[in-house]
C-alpha positions in Angstrom: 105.2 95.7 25.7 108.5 96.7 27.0 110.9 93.8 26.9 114.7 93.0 27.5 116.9 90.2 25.9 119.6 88.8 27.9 122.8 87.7 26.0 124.9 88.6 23.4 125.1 86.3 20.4 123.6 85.0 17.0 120.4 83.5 19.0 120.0 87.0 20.8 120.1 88.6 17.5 117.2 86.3 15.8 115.2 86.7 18.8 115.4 91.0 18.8 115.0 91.0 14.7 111.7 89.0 15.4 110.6 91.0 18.5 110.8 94.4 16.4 108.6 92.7 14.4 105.6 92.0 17.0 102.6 94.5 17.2 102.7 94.2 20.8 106.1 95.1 21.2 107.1 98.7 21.3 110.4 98.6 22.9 113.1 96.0 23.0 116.9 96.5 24.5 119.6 94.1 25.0 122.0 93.2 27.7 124.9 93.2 27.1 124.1 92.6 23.4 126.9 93.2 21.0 127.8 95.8 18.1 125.9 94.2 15.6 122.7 94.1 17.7 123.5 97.7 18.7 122.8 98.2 14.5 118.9 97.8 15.3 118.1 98.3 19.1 119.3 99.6 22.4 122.0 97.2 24.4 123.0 98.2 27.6 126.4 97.2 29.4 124.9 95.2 32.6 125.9 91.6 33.9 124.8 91.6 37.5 121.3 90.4 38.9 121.1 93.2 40.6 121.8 96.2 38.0 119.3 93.7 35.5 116.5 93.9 38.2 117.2 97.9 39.0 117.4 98.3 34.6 113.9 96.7 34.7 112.3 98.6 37.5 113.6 101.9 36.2 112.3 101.3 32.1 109.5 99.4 33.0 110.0 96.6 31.5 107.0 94.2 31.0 109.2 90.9 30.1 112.5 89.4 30.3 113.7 86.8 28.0 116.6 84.9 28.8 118.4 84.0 25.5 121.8 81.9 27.2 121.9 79.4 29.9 125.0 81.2 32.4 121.8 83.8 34.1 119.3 81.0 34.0 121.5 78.2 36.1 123.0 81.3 38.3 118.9 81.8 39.3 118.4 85.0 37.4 114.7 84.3 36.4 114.1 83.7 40.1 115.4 87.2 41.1 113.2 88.9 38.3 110.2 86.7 39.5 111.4 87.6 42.9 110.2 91.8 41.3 107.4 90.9 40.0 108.7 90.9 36.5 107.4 88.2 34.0 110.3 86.1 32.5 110.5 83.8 29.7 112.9 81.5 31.0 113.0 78.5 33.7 114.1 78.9 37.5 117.5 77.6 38.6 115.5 74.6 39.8 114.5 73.4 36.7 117.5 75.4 34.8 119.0 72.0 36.3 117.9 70.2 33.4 120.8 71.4 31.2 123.1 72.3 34.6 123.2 68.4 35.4 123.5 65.9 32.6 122.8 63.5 35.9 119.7 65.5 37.5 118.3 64.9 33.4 119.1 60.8 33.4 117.8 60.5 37.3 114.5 62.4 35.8 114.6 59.5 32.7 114.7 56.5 35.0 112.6 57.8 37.6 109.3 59.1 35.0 110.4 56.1 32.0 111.4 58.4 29.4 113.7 56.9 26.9 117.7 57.7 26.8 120.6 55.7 26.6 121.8 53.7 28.8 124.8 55.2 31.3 127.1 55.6 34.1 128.2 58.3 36.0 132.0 59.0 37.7 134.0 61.4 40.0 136.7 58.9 39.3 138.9 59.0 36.4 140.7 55.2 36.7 137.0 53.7 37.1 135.3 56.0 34.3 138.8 54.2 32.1 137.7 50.9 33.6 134.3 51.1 32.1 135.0 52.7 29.0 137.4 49.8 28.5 134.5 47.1 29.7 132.3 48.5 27.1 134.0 49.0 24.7 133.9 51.5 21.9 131.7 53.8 20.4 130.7 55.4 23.6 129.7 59.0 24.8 131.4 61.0 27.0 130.2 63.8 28.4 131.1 66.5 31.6 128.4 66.5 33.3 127.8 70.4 33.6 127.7 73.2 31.0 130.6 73.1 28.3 129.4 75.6 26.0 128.9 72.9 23.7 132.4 71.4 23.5 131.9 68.9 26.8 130.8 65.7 24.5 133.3 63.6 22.8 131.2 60.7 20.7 134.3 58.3 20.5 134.6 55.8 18.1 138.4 54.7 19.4 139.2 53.7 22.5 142.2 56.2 23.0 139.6 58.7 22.0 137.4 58.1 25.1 140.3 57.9 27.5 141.5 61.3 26.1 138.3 62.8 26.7 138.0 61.4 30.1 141.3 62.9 31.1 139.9 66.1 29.2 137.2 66.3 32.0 139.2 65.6 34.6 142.2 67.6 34.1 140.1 70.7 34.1 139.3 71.4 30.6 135.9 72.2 31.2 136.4 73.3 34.9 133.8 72.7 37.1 131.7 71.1 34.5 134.3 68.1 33.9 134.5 67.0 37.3 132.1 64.8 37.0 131.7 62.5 33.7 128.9 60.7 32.1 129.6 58.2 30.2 126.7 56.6 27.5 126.2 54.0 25.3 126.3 55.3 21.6 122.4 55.5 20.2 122.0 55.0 16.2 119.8 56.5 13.9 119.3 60.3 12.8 119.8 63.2 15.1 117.0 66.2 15.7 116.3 69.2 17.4 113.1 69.7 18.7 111.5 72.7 20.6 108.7 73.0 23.1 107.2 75.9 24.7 106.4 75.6 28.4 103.9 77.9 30.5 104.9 75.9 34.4 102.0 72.9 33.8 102.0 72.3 30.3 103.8 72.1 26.9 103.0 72.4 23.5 105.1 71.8 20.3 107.0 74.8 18.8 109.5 73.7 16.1 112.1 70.7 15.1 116.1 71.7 13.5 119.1 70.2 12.9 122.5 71.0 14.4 125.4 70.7 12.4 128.0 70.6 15.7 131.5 69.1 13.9 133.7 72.1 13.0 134.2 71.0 9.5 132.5 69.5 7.0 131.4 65.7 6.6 130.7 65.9 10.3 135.0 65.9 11.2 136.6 67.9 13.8 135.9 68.6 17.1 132.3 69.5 18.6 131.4 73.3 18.5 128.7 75.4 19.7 127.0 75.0 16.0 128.2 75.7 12.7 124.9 75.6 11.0 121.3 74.8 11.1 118.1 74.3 9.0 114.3 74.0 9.5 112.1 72.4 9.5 113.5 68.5 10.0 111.9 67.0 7.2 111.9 63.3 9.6 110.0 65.1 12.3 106.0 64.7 10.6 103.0 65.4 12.9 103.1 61.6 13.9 106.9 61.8 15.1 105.9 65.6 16.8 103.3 63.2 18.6 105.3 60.8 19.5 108.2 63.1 20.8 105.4 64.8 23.1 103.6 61.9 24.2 106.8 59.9 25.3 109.3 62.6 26.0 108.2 66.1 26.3 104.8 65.4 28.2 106.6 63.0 30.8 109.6 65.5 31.7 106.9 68.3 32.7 104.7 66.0 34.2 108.0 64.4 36.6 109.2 67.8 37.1 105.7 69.0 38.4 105.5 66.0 40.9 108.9 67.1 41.7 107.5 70.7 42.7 109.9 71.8 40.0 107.6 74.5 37.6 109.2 75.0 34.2 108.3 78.1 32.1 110.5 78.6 28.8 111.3 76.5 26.4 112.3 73.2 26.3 115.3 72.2 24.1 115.5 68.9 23.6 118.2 67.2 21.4 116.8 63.9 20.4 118.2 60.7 18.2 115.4 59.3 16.0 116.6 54.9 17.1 114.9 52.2 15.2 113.2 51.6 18.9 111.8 55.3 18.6 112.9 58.7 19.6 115.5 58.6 22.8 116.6 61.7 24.5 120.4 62.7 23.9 120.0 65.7 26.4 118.1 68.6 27.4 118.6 72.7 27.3 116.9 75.2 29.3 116.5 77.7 26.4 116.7 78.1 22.5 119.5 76.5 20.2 122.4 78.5 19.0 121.8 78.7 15.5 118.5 76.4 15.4 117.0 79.6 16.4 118.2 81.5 13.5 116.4 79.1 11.1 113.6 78.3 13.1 112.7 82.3 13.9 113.4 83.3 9.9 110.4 80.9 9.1 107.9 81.9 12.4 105.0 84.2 11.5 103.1 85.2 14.6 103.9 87.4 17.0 106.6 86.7 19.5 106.3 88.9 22.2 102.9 88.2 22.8 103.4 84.1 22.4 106.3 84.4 24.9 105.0 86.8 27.4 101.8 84.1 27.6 104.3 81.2 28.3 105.4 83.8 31.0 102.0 84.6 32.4 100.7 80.5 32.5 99.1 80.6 29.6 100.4 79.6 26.3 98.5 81.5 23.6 98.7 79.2 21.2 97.0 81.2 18.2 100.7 82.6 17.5 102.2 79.4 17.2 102.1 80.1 13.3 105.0 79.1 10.8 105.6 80.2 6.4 105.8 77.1 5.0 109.4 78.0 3.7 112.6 75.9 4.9 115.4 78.5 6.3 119.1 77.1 6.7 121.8 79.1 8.6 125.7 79.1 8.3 127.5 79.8 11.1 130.9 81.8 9.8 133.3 81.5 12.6 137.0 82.4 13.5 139.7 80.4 11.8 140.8 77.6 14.4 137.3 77.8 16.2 136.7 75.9 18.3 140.1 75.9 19.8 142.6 79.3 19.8 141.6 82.1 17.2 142.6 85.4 16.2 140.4 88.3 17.1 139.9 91.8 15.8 140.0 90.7 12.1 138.5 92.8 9.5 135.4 91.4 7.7 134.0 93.7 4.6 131.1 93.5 2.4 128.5 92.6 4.9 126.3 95.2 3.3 126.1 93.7 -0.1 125.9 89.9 1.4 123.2 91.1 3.3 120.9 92.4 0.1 121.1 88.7 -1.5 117.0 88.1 -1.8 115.9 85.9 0.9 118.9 86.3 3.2 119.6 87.9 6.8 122.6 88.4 8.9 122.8 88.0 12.0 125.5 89.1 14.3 127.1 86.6 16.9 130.8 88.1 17.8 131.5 90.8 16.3 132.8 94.8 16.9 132.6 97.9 15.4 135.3 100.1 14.6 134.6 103.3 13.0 132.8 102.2 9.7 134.4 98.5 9.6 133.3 95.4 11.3 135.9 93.3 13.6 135.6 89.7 14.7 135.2 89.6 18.2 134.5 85.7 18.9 134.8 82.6 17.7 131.5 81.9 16.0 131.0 85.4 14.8 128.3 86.0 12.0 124.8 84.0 10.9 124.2 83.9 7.6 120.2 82.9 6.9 118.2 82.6 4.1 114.4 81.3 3.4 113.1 79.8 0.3 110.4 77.7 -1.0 113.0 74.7 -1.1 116.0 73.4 1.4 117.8 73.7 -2.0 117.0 77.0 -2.5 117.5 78.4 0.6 120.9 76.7 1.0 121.7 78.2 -2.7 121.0 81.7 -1.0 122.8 81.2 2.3 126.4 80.3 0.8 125.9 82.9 -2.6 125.6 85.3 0.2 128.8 83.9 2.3 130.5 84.0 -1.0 129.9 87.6 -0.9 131.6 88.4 2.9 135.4 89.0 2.3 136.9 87.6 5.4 139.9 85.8 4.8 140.3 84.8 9.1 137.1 83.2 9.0 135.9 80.0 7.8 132.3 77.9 7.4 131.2 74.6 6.6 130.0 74.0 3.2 128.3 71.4 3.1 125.2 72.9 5.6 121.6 70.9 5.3 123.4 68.5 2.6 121.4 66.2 4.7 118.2 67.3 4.1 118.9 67.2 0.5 119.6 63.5 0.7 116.5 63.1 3.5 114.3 65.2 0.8 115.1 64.0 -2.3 
């Protein structure tokens, strides 16, 4: 297979260094990609649906996989389809799930799958009304894509009635104009992944998301500063659970809504007392879930996502090393808000030769023979062991190695599934 990844971060990266490793794959390239995945394949400079769609007709490419959610809500797997090129990601239709926190919780009530409870504004003074009714904690959340940063879990009132005013001033643009505002659900927060084919679904892989900036869960919300995986509270009977009460019924409602979903399914789930409720859904892989969950996957992933593609999920490749694999995100001092760019980070060859380890590239440039920051998160740090503990040993030994004194990480990454582990 020929194939193309569109995007340009850490994800991108994991997915590519997996890809090279398929027997059925013989080409991959990336658009736009970045310097660091330029290190092992071929990225080409293209954005528009157009040059994408005359790219694929002119290298024969066989399949398309769409890493970020931007081409996916702007209907690029619908152009593709639209050329008779296969593509591993959902149509703008059902790219909605992620595109409309409200189009997700009208899908809940309407096909009974469990989430928490809510209210939606285009009004600031009644979204402050409520917020005040309820009381505190409470979600808040712009209804459309934030990058991550659109969800303030607010614990003080004052806190909520910023974020409100964050939506509505414009922070998040177009996203915040409209605000969704939740009740708070308790218990312990996963990341689960399904793989779709347009009727059914089948399990792929659970994660954790560490998205505070700093450690101890403070700060404000990022894109990610960290994963590992597997989540030692999602067993086969959860997995089952998860499927049978949320996964299962979201296909099923979006099928009687003559919406077809082919990609994967990203849902970001908080394990209650009552059960597993939905927090929200994506319409592709986790930025860095997929880091950790692609360092421990052993089958081959062109072919697995090319039969999601085709209608088929070939579920023979849905294999896994029993290892755990934790990533640390190292990101741009003041990420998420203003950072400095085209800092100098050294030693990246020697980090990378720790046993066990990887690393990926998410924001950065090359100059000459040294590596610049480009971004705010800007390198994935990833390491597999037999143990959480060892692999998390691994991860930050390698860190230790990277001089960068502009960047910054959390330290205390999969902490929690040393306590949840024993």
């Amino acid at each position: 297979m020929r194939i193309l990844v569109i995007g340009s971060g850490g994800r991108e990266h994991a997915i590519i260094r997996k890809l090279l490793t398929s027997p059925t794959c013989e080409f991959v390239a990336c658009a736009p990609g970045n310097d660091g995945i330029a290190q092992d394949t071929t990225c080409v400079d293209i954005f528009a649906h157009t040059d994408i769609c005359n790219y694929c007709r002119r290298e024969e490419i066989d399949l398309v996989i769409i890493g970020n959610e931007e081409p996916l809500v702007m209907g690029l797997a619908d152009r593709l389809r639209e050329e008779n090129i296969a593509v591993f990601g959902p149509s703008e239709a059902a790219a909605q799930i992620e595109a409309s926190k409200e189009f997700t919780k009208k899908l809940c009530d309407k096909y009974n799958i469990p989430t928490a409870r809510y209210a939606v504004f285009d009004n600031r003074e009644e979204a402050r009304a409520y917020v005040k009714a309820q009381g505190v904690p409470i979600v808040i959340k712009a209804d459309g894509i934030a990058a991550g940063k659109g969800v303030t879990v607010a614990t003080r009132e004052a806190e909520a009635l910023t974020a409100i005013e964050h939506c509505f001033s414009g922070a998040f643009g177009q996203a915040g104009k409209r605000v969704i505002i939740e009740e708070c659900l308790v218990g312990e927060e996963v990341s689960f992944f399904a793989l779709c084919d347009g009727m059914s679904a089948t399990p792929f892989a659970s994660a954790h998301d560490h998205k505070r900036a700093y450690d101890n869960d403070l700060g404000p919300n990022t894109g990610g500063m960290g994963s590992f995986s597997p989540s030692p509270l999602v067993s086969s009977q959860m997995e089952e659970t998860i499927m049978n009460t949320i996964i299962q019924p979201t296909i099923e409602g979006l099928n009687k809504e003559l919406i077809r979903y082919v990609g994967v399914l990203f849902a970001g789930l908080m394990l209650t007392k009552d059960g597993p409720k939905l927090i929200e859904y994506n319409c592709r892989f986790g930025d860095p879930e997929t880091q950790a969950i692609l360092a421990r996957y052993t089958g081959d992933l062109a072919k697995l996502l090319m039969s999601c593609a085709q209608g088929a999920i070939d579920r023979e490749q849905l294999t896994f090393s029993s290892d755990a694999a934790v990533c640390v995100v190292m990101a741009a001092s003041g990420y998420p808000g203003e950072y400095t760019k085209n800092t100098l980070i050294q030693n990246l060859g020697n980090a990378a030769n720790v046993y066990g380890v990887s690393i990926l590239h998410a924001g950065t440039s090359r100059a000459g023979d040294q590596w610049l920051s480009r971004g705010g998160r800007v390198l994935n740090v990833i390491a597999t062991a037999g143990s959480v503990r060892q692999a998390r040993y691994r991860a930050y030994e390698s860190v230790d190695m990277i001089d960068w004194p502009d960047g910054f990480c959390r330290r205390d990454i999969a902490a929690r599934a040393l306590q949840l582990v024993g």
